[in-house]
Every structure is written in structure tokens, then in C-alpha cells.
C-alpha positions as CSV (number, residue, x, y, z in Angstrom):
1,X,41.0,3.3,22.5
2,X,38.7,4.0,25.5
3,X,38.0,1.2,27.7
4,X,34.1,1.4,27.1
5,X,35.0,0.0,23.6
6,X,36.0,-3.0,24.7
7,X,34.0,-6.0,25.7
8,X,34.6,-7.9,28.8
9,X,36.1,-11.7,28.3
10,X,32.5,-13.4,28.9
11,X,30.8,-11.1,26.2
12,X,28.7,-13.1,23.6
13,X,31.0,-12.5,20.3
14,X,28.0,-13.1,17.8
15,X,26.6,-9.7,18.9
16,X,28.6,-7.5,17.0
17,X,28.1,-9.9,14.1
18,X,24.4,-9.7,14.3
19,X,24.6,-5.6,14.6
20,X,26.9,-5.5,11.8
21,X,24.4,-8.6,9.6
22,X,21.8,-5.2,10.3
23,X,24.1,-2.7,9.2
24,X,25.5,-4.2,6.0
25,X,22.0,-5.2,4.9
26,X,20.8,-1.5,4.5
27,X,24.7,-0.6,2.4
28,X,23.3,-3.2,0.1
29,X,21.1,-0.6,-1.7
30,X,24.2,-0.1,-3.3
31,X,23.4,-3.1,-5.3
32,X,19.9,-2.0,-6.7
33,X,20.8,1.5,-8.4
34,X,19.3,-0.3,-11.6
35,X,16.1,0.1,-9.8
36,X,16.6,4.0,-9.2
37,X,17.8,4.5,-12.9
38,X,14.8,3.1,-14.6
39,X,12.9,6.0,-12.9
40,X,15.2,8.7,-12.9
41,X,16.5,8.8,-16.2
42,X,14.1,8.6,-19.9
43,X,15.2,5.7,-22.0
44,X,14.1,3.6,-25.1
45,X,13.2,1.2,-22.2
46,X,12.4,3.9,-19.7
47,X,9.8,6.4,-21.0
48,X,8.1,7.3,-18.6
49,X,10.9,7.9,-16.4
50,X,11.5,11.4,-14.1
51,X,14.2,13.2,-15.9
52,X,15.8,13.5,-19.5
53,X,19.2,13.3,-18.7
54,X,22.0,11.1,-20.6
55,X,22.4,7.3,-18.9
56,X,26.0,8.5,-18.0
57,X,24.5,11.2,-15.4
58,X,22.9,7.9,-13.9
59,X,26.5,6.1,-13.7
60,X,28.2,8.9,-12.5
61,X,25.9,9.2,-9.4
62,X,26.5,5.1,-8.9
63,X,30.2,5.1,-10.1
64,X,30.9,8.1,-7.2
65,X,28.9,6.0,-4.5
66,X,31.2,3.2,-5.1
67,X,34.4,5.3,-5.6
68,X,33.7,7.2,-2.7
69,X,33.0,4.0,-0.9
70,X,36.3,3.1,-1.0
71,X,37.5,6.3,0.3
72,X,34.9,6.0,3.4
73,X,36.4,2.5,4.1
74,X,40.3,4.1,4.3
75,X,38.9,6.8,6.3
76,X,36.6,4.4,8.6
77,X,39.8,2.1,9.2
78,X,41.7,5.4,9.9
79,X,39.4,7.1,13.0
80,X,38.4,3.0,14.3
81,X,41.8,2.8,15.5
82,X,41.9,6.4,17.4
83,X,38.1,6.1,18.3
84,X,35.3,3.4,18.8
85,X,34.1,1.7,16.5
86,X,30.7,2.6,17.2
87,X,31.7,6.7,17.0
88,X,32.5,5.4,13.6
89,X,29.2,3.3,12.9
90,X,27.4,6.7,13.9
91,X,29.1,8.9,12.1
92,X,28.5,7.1,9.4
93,X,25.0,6.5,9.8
94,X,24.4,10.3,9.6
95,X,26.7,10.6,6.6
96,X,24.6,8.1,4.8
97,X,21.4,9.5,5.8
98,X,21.8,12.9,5.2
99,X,23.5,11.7,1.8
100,X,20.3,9.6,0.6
101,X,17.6,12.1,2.2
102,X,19.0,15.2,0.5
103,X,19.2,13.5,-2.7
104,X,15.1,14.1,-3.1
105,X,15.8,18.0,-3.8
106,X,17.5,16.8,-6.6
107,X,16.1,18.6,-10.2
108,X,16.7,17.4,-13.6
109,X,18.4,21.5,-13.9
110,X,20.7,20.0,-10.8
111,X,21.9,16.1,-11.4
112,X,25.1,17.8,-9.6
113,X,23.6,17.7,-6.3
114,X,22.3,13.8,-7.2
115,X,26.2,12.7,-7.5
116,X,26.7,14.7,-4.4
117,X,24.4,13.4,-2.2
118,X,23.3,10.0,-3.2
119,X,27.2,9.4,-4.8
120,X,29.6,11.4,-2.4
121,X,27.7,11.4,1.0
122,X,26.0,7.7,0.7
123,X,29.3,6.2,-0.4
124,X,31.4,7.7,2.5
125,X,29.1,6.5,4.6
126,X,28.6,3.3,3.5
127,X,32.4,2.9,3.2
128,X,32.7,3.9,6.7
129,X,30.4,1.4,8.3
130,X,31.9,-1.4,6.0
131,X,35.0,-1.7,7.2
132,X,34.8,-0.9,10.5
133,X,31.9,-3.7,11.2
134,X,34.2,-5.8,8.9
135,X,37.6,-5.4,11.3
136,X,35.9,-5.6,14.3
137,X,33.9,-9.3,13.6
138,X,37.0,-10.8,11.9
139,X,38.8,-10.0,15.5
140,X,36.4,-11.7,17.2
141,X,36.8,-14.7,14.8
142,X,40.8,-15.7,14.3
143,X,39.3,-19.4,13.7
144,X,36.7,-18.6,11.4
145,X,38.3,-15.8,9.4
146,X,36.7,-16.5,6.0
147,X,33.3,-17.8,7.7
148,X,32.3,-14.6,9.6
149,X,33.7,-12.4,6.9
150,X,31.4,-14.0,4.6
151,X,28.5,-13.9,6.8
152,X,28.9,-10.1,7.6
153,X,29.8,-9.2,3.8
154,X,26.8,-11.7,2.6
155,X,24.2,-9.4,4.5
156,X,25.5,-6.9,2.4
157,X,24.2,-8.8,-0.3
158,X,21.2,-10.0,0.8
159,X,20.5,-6.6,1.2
160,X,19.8,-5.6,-2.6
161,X,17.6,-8.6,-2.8
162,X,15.8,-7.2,0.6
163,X,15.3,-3.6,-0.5
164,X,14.4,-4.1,-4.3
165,X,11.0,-4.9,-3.4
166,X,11.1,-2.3,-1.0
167,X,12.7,0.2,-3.1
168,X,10.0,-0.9,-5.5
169,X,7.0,0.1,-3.6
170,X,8.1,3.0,-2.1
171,X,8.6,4.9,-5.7
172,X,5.2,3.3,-6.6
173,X,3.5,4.7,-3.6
174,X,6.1,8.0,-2.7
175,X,8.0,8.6,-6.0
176,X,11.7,7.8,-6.4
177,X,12.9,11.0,-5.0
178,X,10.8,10.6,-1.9
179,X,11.9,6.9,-2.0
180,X,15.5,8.3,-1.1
181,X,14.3,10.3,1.7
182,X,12.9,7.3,3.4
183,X,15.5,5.3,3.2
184,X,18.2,8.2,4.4
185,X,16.0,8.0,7.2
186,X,16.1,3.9,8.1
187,X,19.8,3.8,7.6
188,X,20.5,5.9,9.8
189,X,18.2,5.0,12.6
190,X,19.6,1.5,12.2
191,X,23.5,2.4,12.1
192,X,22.5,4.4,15.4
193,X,21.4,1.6,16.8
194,X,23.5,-1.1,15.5
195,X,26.3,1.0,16.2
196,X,25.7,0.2,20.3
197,X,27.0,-3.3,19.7
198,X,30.2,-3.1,17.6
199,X,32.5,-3.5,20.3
200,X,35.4,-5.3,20.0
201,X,37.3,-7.3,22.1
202,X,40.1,-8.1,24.5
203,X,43.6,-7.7,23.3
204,X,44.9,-11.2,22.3
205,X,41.7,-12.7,22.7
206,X,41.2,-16.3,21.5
207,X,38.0,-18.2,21.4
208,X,37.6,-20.7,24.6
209,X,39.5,-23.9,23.1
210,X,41.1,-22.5,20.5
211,X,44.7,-22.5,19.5
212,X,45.9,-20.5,16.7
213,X,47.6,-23.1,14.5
214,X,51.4,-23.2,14.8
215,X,52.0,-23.4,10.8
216,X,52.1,-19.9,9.3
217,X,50.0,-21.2,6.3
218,X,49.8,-18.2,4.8
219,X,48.6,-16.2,7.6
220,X,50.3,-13.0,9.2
221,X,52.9,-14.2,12.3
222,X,52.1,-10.6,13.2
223,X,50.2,-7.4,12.3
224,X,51.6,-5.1,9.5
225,X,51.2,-1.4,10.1
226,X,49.6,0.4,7.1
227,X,53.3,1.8,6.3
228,X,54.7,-1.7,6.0
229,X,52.1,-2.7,4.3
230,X,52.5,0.2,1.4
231,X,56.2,-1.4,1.4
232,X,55.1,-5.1,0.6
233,X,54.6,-5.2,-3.5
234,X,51.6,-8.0,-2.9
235,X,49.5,-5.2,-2.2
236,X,49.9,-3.5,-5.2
237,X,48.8,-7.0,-6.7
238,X,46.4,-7.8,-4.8
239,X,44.6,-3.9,-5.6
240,X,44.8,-4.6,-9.3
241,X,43.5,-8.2,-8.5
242,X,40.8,-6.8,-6.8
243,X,40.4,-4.5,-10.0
244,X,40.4,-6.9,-12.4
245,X,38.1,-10.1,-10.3
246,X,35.6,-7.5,-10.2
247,X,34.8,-6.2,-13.4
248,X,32.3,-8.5,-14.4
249,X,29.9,-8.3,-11.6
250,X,30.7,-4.2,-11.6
251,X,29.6,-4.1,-14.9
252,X,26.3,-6.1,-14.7
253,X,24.7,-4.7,-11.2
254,X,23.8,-1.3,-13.0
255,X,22.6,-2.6,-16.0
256,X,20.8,-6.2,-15.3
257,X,17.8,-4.6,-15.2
258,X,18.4,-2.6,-18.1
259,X,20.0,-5.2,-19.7
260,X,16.7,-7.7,-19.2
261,X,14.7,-4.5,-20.5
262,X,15.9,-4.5,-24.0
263,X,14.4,-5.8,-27.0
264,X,14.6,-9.1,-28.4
265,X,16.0,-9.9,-24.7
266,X,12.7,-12.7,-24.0
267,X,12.2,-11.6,-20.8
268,X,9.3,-9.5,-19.3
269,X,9.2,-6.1,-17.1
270,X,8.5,-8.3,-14.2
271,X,11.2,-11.2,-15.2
272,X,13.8,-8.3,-15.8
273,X,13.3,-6.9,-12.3
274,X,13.4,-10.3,-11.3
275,X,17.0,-10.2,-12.7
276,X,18.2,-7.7,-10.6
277,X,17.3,-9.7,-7.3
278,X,18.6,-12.3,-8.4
279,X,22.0,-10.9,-8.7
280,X,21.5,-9.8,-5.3
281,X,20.3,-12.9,-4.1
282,X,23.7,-15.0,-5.9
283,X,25.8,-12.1,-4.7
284,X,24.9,-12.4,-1.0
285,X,25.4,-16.3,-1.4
286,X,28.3,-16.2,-3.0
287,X,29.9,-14.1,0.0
288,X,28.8,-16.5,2.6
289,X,29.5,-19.5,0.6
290,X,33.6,-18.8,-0.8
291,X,34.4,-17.3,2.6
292,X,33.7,-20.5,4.3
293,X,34.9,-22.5,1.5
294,X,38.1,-20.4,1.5
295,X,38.5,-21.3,5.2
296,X,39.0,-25.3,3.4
297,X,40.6,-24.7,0.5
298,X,42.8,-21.6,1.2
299,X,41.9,-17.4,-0.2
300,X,44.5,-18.1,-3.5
301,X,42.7,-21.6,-4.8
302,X,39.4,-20.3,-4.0
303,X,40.1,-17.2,-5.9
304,X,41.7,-18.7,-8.9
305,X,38.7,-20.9,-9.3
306,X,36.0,-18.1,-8.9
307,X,38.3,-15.9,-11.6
308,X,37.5,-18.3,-14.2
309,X,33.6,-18.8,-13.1
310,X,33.9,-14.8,-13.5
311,X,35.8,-14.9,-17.2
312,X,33.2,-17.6,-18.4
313,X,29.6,-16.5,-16.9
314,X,30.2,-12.7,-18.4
315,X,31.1,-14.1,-21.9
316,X,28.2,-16.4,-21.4
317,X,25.8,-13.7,-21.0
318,X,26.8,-12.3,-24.3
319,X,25.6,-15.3,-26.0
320,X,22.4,-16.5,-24.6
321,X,18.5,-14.9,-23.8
322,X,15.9,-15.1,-21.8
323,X,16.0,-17.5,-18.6
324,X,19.4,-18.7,-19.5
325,X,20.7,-15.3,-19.3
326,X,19.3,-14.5,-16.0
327,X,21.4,-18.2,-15.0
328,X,23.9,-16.5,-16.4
329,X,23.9,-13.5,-14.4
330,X,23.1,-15.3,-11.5
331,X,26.3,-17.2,-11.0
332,X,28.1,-13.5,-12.2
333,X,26.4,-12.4,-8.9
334,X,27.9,-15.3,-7.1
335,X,31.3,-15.2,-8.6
336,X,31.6,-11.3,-7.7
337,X,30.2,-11.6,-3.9
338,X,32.7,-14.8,-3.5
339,X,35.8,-12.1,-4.4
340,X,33.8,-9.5,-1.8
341,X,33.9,-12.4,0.8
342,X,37.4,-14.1,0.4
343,X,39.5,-10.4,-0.5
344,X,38.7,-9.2,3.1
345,X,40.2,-12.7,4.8
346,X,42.8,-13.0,2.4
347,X,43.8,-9.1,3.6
348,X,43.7,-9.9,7.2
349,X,45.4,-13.2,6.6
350,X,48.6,-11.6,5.0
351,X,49.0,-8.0,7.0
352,X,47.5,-9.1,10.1
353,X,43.9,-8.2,12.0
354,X,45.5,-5.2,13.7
355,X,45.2,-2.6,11.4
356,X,42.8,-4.9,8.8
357,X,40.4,-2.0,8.5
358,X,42.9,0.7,7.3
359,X,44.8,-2.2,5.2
360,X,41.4,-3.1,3.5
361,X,40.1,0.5,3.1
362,X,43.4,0.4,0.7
363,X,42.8,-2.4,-1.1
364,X,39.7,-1.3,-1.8
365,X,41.3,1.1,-4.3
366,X,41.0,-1.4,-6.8
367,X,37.1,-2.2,-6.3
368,X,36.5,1.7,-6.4
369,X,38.6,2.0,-9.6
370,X,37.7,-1.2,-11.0
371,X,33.9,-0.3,-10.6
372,X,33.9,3.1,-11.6
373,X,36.1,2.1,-15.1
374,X,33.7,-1.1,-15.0
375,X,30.3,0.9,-15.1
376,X,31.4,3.2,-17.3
377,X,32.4,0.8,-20.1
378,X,29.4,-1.2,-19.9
379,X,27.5,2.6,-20.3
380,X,28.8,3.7,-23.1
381,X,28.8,0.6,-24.8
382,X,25.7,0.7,-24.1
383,X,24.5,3.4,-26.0
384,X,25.3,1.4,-29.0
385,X,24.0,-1.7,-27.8
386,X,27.5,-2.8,-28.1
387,X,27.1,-5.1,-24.8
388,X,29.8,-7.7,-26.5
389,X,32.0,-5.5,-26.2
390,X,32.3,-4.7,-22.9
391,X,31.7,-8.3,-21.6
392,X,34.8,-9.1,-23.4
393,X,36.7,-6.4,-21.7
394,X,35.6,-8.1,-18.0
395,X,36.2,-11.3,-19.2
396,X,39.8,-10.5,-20.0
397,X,40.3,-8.3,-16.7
398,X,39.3,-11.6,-15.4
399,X,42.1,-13.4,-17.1
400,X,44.5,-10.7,-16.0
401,X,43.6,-11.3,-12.2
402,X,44.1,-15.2,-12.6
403,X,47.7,-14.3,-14.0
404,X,48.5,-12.3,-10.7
405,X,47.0,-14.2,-8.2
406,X,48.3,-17.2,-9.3
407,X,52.5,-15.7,-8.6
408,X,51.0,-14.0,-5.5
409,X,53.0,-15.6,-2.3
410,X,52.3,-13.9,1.4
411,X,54.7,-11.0,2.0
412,X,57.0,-11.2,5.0
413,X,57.3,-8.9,7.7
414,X,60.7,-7.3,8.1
415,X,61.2,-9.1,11.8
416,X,61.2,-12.1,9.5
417,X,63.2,-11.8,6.6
């Protein structure tokens, strides 16, 4: 890594946190592609809506931003290591711009070049950012792993709840289309800019007054490389943990809108766009809130107790209307951005800060398959109004993940066994 990467020993470690608070907050549109559906694609709800295409042209474009998301983070871990992080942060700010601006030559003849440009393009370089801003923060924090994770991961949250007004306006004023265009633009003026101040720091450093705590606890005696790491089997089970803690919140981001929209639902236009900031809002909470609490209570208690929050609030949504649906999508929202803020720590925690980026982008896998499988369930059960149905599936994916995280231990290194 080239020297100019690094920051001298008296540099102010919230920087890069504050950069990388900017950053995340514009990869948050990932959150609101409810918004974009409602006007892209004619529905019972929708009629008045740009094109006539099937809803499952809609969750392809958002299941390929999230799979592909997963794919940018791998990558983003990959060239952080042999480049600077902020080569990365650029890169990935034209990625994401040129993804989300070319979107807006998209046709209802073409919704190809919609999954290739808002799906491929804005996912790899959302993915690319995310981890990379991740990594670099949780070095700067070894005694607040969970805390600054949660912070940096919440703003990627708070971001779906910041741009759904936004978002909002601008098709009301420019048209969704356009809409994408302007937005391709801001990301990637802010990445460039952000990406000045993700610099990471000295090797071994350790906050002044700070000594790393002499029990393992858990936590990595020393970094795994991505190879050894492929060799432990807890990564396996933390991927299909990952997989299965997710479903829920994977299932209602796309449709809470749509969700709200439908008949016999109680809730107005306004109360139903009001649901999908509100997931936002819960999700960006939940991130900042279950990282720090995981700090307390440990990553494998704090996920156990959010897996069941998960099982129960998605099965609750099945049963209820109105304003005590929207409850229960809100603490869906917070169960889901609690797993997006504790997974990260509980990764650096067991395989080390070292190559976290690259370890992550892997475990990642799981929240790309998981959401992909996830919004594609809830869409075709959808079709038939069938909403039970899938709810049940996430609830019991839910289940599945309490089994595994419940046996998982901390693998060992091979200098320790």
C-alpha cells in the first residue's frame, strides 16, 4: 500500500467515519426501490405507472443490485488491499454513477438495459464502497468494533429514509427516469469527494489509552487470510446465517410500499409511502443500536435475540392492518439493520481486521443470495396475493439461522490449534 494512504499517528480517526457516514447514506437508495417500482411498472395499485412490464422485471433489476452488491464488496476488499482505499471509493463512485445515470435510456422494449445499469453497475458500485469504508473505520476502532460499524452501516440506512422524499420529488418534478440520472450524478460527486478521507491508519495502531483486552473472548488473536478463512467451516455457517437472519427484512423493503398499497390494507397513498421510510428509518436504527449493544452483550447473544424479533415481527405482519402493520414492519426494519450492523463485527471479530474487507465481501454471499431468493418469493407470491405464504417462509429461515448461530464457536487459527 502506498504511503499516501496512510494517516500519520496524530490524525483525527473520526474523519474517515464521517466520509464514509456520507458515502453510505447515498448506497441507501438501495433501500427505496419500492419507490421506483410504483412508477416504473403498471399495477392494480400502480396505474398510472411508466411501463407495462411484469412486477418480476421490477425485482430482477433490485434482486441484481443486491446480488451484484455482494460481488462489488469481494471485489472492493480484493483491490483495498493492493490499492488505496480511496482509488477504491472512486472507482466506485463512477461505477455507481454511470450505473444509475444510464438507467434513464432505459425503454419499456429494453428492461435489459434497466437490470444492467441500475442492477449490475449500481450494485458493484455500491458493493465496492461498502466494504472498503467498512474495513477501513473498524481499523481505526479495535475498542469500539460493533459501535463504529453500526454507525457507518446505520447511515446506510438512514439513507432510504433521506432519499425517499428526495426520490419522491424528483420523479414528480423530472420523471423517474430522469430521477435516476440525478442521482448517478450526486453519488458520484460525493464518493469523489468522500473518497479523499478514507485513509487508514498506522500498522498496529491502538487508540491513545487503550489496551486490547488480554482474554480472546471470541475475538481473532490474529488476522486470517481469505484462504484460511475458506478453510474454517464457521464461515460456511455464518453465510447461510446471514442468508437465513435476512429473509424477512429482504422480503419486505421491495414491497412495503406495495404491500401498504393494497386493498383492504387501511392505510392511505401517503400512510403507505410513509411505510417505506419507516423501514428505513428502523433499519438505520437498528444498525447503530445492536452494534453497540453487541459491543455489551457479545455478536452471538445479540444475534440470537434479534433472530427471533425477525421470526415473530414477519409472521406478525401477516396477521394485522393498518397502523399496527406499519409497527410491525417497523421493528422488521430494525431487526434486519441490527444483523447488517453486528454480521460485519462478528466477521472482523473471528478472522481478524486485516483482510475484514475481502472476508466480508464473502460473507456477503449469503445476503446476495438470501435477498435475491428473498425478493423473488415475496414477488411471486405476490401475484396471488399469497403474502402468507412467503412471510412464513422468512419466518422459518429465521428459525434455521437461530439453530446455526446458536452451535457457532470462533474458529481457531492453525498457529493455535
Amino acid at each position: 500500500m502506498e504511503k499516501s494512504s496512510v494517516a500519520s499517528p496524530k490524525f483525527n480517526r473520526w474523519i474517515p467515519v464521517i466520509a464514509s457516514i456520507a458515502i453510505q447514506l447515498c448506497l441507501g437508495t438501495a433501500y427505496i426501490w419500492s419507490v421506483f417500482q410504483s412508477y416504473l411498472i403498471i399495477s392494480e395499485t400502480t396505474p398510472n405507472a411508466l411501463f407495462n412490464w411484469p412486477a418480476t422485471h421490477g425485482t430482477l433489476a433490485y434482486s441484481l443490485l443486491l446480488g451484484m452488491l455482494t460481488v462489488g464488496s469481494t471485489l472492493g476488499g480484493k483491490l483495498q488491499e493492493k490499492l488505496k482505499p480511496r482509488t477504491v471509493v472512486i472507482a466506485a463512485g463512477v461505477v455507481l454513477g454511470i450505473g444509475f445515470f444510464l438507467a434513464k435510456y432505459t425503454t419499456e422494449a429494453n428492461p435489459w438495459l434497466l437490470w444492467l445499469t441500475y442492477g449490475i453497475l449500481g450494485g458493484l458500485g455500491m458493493g465496492m464502497a461498502y466494504t472498503t469504508t467498512i474495513a477501513c473505520c473498524q481499523k481505526w476502532f479495535p475498542d469500539k468494533r460493533g459501535l463504529v460499524t453500526g454507525i457507518i452501516v446505520s447511515a446506510l440506512g438512514f439513507g432510504g429514509l433521506l432519499f425517499t422524499p428526495v426520490a419522491e420529488a424528483l420523479i414528480k418534478d423530472y420523471g423517474v427516469l430522469n430521477t435516476f440520472a440525478i442521482l448517478g450524478i450526486v453519488f458520484f460527486v460525493v464518493n469523489l469527494v468522500g473518497a479523499f478521507f478514507i485513509i487508514t491508519p498506522p500498522e498496529g495502531f491502538k487508540p491513545q489509552g487503550w489496551t486490547p483486552p488480554a482474554t480472546k473472548n471470541g475475538v481473532a488473536v490474529r488476522s486470517f487470510t481469505p484462504s484460511e478463512a475458506l478453510k474454517t467451516p464457521q464461515l460456511y455457517m455464518v453465510i447461510v446465517a446471514f442468508m437465513c437472519a435476512t429473509a424477512a427484512g429482504s422480503m419486505m423493503i421491495p414491497m412495503a410500499k406495495i404491500l401498504g398499497l393494497q386493498p383492504g390494507s387501511g392505510l392511505t397513498k401517503e400512510a403507505a409511502v410513509a411505510g417505506v421510510m419507516i423501514i428505513s428509518a428502523f433499519n438505520s436504527f437498528g444498525r447503530l443500536f445492536w452494534g453497540a449493544i453487541s459491543d455489551r452483550l457479545g455478536r452471538k447473544r445479540t444475534l440470537l435475540i434479534l433472530l427471533v424479533i425477525a421470526a415473530a415481527s414477519i409472521l406478525g405482519v401477516s396477521f394485522t392492518k393498518a397502523y399496527l402493520m406499519l409497527a410491525f414492519i417497523a421493528i422488521i426494519g430494525f431487526s434486519y439493520g441490527g444483523f447488517l450492523g453486528v454480521f460485519p463485527a462478528l466477521t472482523a471479530d473471528f478472522w481478524g481486521t486485516k483482510n475484514v474487507a475481502t472476508i466480508y465481501g464473502l460473507i456477503l454471499l449469503g445476503f446476495g443470495v438470501g435477498a435475491v431468493a428473498s425478493s423473488y418469493i415475496v414477488a411471486y407470491f405476490s401475484a396471488s396475493k399469497a403474502f402468507l405464504t412467503a412471510f412464513v417462509i422468512a419466518g422459518v429461515a429465521a428459525i434455521v439461522g437461530f439453530a446455526i448461530i446458536a452451535f457457532l464457536k470462533p474458529p481457531k487459527h492453525a498457529s493455535e490449534k
